[in-house]
N, C-alpha and C positions, 0 to 999 in steps of 0.2 A: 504493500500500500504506500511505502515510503517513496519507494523508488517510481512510482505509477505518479504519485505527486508531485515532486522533482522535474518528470522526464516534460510533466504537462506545464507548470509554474515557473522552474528553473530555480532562483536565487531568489524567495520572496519575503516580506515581512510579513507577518502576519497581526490580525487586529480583532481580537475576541471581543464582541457585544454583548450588553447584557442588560437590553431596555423593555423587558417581556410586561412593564408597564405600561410607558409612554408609547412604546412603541410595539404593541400587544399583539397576538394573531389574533384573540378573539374582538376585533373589529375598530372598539372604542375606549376609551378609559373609563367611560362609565360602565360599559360591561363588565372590565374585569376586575372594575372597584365591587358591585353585586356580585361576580362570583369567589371576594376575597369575604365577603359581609354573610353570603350563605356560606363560606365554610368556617365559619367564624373567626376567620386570622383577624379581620376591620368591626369593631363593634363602636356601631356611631350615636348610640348612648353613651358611650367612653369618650372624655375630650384627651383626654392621653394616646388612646387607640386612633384617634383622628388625627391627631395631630402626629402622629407614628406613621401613619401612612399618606399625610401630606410629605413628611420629611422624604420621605421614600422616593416620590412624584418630580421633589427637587431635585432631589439629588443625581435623578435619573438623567432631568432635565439638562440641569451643570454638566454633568458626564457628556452626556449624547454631541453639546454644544461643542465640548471641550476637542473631544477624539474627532469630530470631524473637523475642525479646526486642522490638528495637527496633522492629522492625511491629506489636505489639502495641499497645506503646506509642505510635508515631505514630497506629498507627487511634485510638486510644483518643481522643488528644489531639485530633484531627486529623478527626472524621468527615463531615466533608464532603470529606474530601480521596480520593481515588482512588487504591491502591494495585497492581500489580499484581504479583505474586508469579512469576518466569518459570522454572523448576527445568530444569536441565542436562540434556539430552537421556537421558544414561546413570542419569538418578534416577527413582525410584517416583513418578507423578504422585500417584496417590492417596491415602498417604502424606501429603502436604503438605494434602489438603483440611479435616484433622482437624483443624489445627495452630492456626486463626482464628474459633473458635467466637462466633457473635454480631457478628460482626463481617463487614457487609454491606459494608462501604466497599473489603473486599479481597478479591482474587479472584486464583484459581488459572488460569494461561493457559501453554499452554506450543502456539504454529503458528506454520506458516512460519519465514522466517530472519528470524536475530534482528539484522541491524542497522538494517531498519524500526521493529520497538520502541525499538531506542535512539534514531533520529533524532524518533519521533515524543513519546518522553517528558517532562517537565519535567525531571528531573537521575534519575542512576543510583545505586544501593545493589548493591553488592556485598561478598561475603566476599574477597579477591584473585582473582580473575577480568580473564582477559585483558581481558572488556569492557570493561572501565572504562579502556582503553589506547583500545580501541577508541573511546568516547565522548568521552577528550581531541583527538582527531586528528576528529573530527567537529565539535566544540565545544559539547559538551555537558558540563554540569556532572557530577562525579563521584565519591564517596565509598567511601573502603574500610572495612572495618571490619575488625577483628585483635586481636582479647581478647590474645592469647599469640603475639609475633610469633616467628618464628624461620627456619631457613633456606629455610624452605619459601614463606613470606612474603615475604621478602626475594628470590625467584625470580621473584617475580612484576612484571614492567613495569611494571604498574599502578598498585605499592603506589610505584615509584617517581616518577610522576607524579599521582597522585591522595592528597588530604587522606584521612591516614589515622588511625582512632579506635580507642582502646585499648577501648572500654563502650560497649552501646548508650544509657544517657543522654546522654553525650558526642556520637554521634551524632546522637539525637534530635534535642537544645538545634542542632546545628550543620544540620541541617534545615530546623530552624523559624526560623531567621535566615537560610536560603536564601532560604524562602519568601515570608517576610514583605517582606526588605529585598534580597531579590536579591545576599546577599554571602556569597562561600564562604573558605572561612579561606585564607591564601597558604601555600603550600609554604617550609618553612626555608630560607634562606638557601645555606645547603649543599647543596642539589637539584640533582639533574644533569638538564639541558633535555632534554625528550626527543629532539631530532636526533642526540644521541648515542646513542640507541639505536635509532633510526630518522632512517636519514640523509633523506628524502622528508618529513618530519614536517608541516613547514609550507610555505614558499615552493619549496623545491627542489621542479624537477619532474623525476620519474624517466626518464623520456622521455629528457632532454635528458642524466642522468647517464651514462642506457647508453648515448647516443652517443658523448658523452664520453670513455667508457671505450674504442668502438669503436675512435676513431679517433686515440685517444693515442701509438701507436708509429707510426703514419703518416709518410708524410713531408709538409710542407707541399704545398697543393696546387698544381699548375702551371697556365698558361694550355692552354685545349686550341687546338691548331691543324690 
């Protein structure tokens, strides 16, 4: 699948979305605010619960603005570079085909499962999207972007382990020093390694933890005779 990827895209960036609100399949936002309200995730006797899932709306909003911002601008800068735009299973694909006028170098793809796109991309662009978790535990480079961080941002793993940019210029400039020179900025000093939040992250093999676990109240084992 890597290689079928590659052979079709070549050298691409890739750009994980994740607006299955604003940018909903089921049609409107008023629809998919009723089917957040009948499953009872949005209770709009709650002003906490409302105000939880306007944050949400924003935040989405900020993002959406932000990352196409910054594809613009990389196509712009960037046109020989290959971008590939890959929208969250729950979002309007067509919708996003609008979004990149004139702009041949980037293309709308949304098949099959997505951790083939990630292994086979040059480094990842997300809005906080678990991928970008996924892509450090693969070794792929990975950037988040967060115009307006708050606690919704701060849920996210990703934004914990991936270099994370307040503006898509900031972003851009940190792109193009990927690209050029192969160097992605370090995480501050105060970052918590991901094993703490995935104890399997790197060397540990899970395998050997569950046994581990299996055989901790055991008693040592004896010679069989």
């Amino acid at each position: 699948e890597i290689d079928a990827i590659k052979a079709r895209h070549g050298d691409f960036i890739l750009v994980n979305t994740n607006f299955g609100i604003i940018n909903t399949y089921w049609e409107s936002l008023e629809e998919v605010t009723r089917i957040h309200v009948d499953a009872g995730f949005v209770k709009p006797e709650d002003p906490a619960s409302m105000q939880a899932w306007q944050d949400q709306i924003e935040f989405e909003e900020l993002n959406k603005a932000a990352i196409i911002e910054a594809v613009q601008e990389l196509a712009r800068r960037r046109p020989g570079q290959k971008i590939v735009v890959r929208p969250h299973p729950a979002e309007d694909l067509n919708r996003w085909k609008e979004a990149f006028p004139g702009m041949p170098n980037v293309e709308i793809v949304r098949e099959g499962p997505h951790v083939p796109w990630t292994l086979a991309c040059r480094m990842l662009l997300h809005t906080s999207c678990t991928t970008g978790f996924e892509a450090k535990v693969a070794g792929k480079t990975a950037f988040s972007l967060v115009p307006k961080p708050n606690w919704i941002s701060d849920s996210f793993i990703s934004n914990q382990v991936n270099p994370v940019f307040r503006n898509a210029p900031d972003l851009v400039a940190a792109v193009e020093k990927f690209l050029d020179a192969g160097e992605a900025p370090a995480l501050p000093p105060e970052a918590i390694p991901p094993a703490h939040y995935v104890w399997n992250f790197d060397d540990e093999n899970g395998i050997r933890r569950i046994a581990d676990l299996l055989v901790k109240e055991l008693p040592p084992p004896k010679p069989v005779v």
